[in-house]
N, C-alpha and C positions, 0 to 999 in steps of 0.2 A: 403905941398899943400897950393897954396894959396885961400884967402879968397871964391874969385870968385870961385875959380875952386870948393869948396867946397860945397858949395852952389848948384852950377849947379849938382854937384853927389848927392846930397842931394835927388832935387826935380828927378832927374833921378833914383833915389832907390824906390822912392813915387810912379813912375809912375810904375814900375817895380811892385810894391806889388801889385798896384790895380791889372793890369794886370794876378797877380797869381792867386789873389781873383774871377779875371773875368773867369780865366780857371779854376778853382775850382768850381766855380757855375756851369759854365755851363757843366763839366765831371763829377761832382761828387755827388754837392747838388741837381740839377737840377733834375738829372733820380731818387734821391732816392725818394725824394718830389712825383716827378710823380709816382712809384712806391706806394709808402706811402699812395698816394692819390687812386691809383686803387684801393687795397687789401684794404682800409678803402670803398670803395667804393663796391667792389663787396664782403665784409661781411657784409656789410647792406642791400644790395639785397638778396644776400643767408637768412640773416636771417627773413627779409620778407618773400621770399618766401615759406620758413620751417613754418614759425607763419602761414600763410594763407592755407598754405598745412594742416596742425591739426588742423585752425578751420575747414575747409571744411571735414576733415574725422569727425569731430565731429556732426558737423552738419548735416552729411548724416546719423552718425549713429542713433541719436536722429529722424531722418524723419523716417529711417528705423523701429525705435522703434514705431511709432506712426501712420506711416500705418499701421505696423500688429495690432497693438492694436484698432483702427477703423475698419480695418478688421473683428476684433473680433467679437466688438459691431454692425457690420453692420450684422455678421451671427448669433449671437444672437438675432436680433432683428426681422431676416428672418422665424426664429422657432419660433417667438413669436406671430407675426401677422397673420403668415400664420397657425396656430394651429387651425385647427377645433373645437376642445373642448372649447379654452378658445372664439373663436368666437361664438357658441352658448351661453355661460353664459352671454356674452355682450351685445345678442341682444335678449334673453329672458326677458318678461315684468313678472316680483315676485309681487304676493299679498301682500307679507307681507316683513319688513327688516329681520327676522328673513330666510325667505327663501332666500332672497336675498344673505347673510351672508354666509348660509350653503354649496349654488352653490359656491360661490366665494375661501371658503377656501374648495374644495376638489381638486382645480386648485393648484398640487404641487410644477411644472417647477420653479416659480420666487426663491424660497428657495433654489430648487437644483443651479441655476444659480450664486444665492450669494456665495454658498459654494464652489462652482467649479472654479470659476472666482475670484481671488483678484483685478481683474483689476476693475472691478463694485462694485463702492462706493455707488449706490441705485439703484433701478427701481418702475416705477409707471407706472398703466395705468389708464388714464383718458375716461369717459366717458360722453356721454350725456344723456344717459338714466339712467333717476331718480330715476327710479326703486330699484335701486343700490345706496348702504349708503357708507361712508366711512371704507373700508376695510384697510387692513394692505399693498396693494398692488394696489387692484381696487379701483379708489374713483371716485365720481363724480366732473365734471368742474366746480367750484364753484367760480373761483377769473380770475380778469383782464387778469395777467401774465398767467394762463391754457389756457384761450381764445384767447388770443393771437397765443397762441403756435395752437392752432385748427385753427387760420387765415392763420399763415405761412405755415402749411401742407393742406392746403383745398382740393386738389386734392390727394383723395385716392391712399396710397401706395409712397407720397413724402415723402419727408427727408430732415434733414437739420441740422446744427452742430451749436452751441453757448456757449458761455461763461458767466454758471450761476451761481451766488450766492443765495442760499437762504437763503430769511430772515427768516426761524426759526431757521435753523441749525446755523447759524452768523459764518458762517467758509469762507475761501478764496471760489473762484470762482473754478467752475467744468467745464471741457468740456464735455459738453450735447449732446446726442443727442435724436431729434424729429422725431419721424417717425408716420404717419396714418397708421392706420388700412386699408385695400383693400374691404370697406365696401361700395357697391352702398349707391345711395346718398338717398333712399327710406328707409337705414335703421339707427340706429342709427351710429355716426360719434365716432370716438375711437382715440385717441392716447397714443404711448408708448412713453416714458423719461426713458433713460439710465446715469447715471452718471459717469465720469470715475473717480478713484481716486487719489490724487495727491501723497498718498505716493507711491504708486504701483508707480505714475511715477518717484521722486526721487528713488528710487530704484532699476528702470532701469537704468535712464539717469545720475545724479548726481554721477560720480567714479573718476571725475578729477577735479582740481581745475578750467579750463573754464567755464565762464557764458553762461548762457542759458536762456533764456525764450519763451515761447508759447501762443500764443494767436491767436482768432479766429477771424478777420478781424479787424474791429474797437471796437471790446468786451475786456474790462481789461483782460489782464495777467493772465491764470488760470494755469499758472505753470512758475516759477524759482526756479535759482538756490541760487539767494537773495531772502530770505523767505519774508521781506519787501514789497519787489515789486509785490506779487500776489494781483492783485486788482485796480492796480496802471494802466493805459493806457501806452500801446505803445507808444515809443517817436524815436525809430528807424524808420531809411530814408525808409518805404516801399510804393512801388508803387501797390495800391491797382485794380489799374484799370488793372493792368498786369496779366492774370490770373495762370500763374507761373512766379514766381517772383525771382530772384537771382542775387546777388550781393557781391563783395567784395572793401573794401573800409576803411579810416580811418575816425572814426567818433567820435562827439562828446556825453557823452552817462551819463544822470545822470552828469553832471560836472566834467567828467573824458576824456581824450582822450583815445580811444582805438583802436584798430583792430576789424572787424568785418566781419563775414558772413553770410546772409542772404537768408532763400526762405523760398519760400512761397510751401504748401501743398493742393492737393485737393483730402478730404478722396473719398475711396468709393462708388459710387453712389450717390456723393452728387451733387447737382447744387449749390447750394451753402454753404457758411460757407467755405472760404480759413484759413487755419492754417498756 
């Protein structure tokens, strides 16, 4: 063969490969690639949508846990206020502390209540009649934050839910609840404080490695699943002006990107206090 002719078979072999290469892509690499790229593509949605599927059965189930347990505290606090018994001792005017004292502890319920309930990590009932010392149970409104709590329930027989910590006990925050007494305004004015307790809530809620936490509107954190963070404010995207709130979404959370779901709670008879 001569030079020329060699030459030309040459670049005509060249052209020849590309061409294989060009049908090759296109029958062969081309559908696997696409292929390749779906199943990469719809196991990333699949596994979205399984991760957002178990946070939301999580998070219904922890709502779940947390309405009945409000539940509770809203039907305890129905046999509390509405008690005949313990309403005369509260609006009886005592000579003396010593009588004051002896009415107060023959009032048994609040003892059976702690014993029956592990969900009630304290209760107190405050009052305005002076008459009444500091009991184990009954005391009088003596500090800012009691009177406070007598501002936010002023209208006999309100309610209303917060995230407290108290400074004697120096332990993480409780979710509280405030409720008035259904005392006309002629006699003295009374309110109950329920506390709930945060292991009773790990207890229920914490059996999976998912995070969690709770909180009552713009009130710190009275419950996670990061012990750290009880006390610590909400930093989750919640729309507070929504009065049920839910969402799902990727968020950034503590310096972590995560998955998240979101809502919001409104216990009970409450007008306010969203969880």
């Amino acid at each position: 063969m001569k030079p020329k002719h060699r030459h030309l078979h040459f670049i005509s072999s060249l052209k020849i490969q590309k061409q294989l290469y060009l049908v090759f892509m296109l029958a062969v690499a081309a559908p696997i690639l696409a292929l390749g790229s779906f199943i990469t593509y719809q196991s990333v949605r699949l596994f979205y949508e399984r991760a957002y599927e178990q946070l939301e059965s999580d998070n219904l189930r922890a709502r779940s846990i947390l309405f009945d347990t409000t539940l509770t505290f809203y039907n305890i606090s129905e046999d509390i206020v509405r008690s005949p018994e313990l309403k005369l001792i509260l609006q009886e005017v005592y000579l003396t502390p010593r009588e004051a004292l002896e009415a107060c502890q023959k009032y048994s319920a609040f003892e059976k209540i702690l014993e029956n309930n592990t969900a009630v990590s304290s209760l107190e009932v405050y009052t305005a009649n002076t008459t009444i010392g500091q009991t184990r149970f009954i005391k009088r409104s003596d500090s800012e934050k009691i009177l406070s709590w007598f501002s936010a329930v002023s209208v006999p027989n309100s309610l209303y839910w917060e995230s407290y910590e108290s400074d004697e006990k120096k332990q993480s925050p409780e979710l509280t609840l405030i409720r008035s007494f259904p005392f006309s305004s002629s006699e003295y004015p009374a309110i109950l404080i329920i506390r709930m307790d945060n292991n009773y809530l790990k207890n229920r809620i914490q059996n999976n490695r998912l995070f969690t936490s709770l909180s009552v509107e713009k009130d710190p954190i009275f419950f996670s699943t990061t012990r750290a963070l009880q006390g610590t404010y909400e930093t989750a995207p919640i729309d507070y002006s929504k009065k049920y709130f839910q969402g799902q979404e990727r968020i950034s959370y503590n310096g972590r990107n995560a998955l998240s779901y979101i809502s919001t709670l409104i216990p009970t008879k409450a007008k306010s206090g969203c969880i």
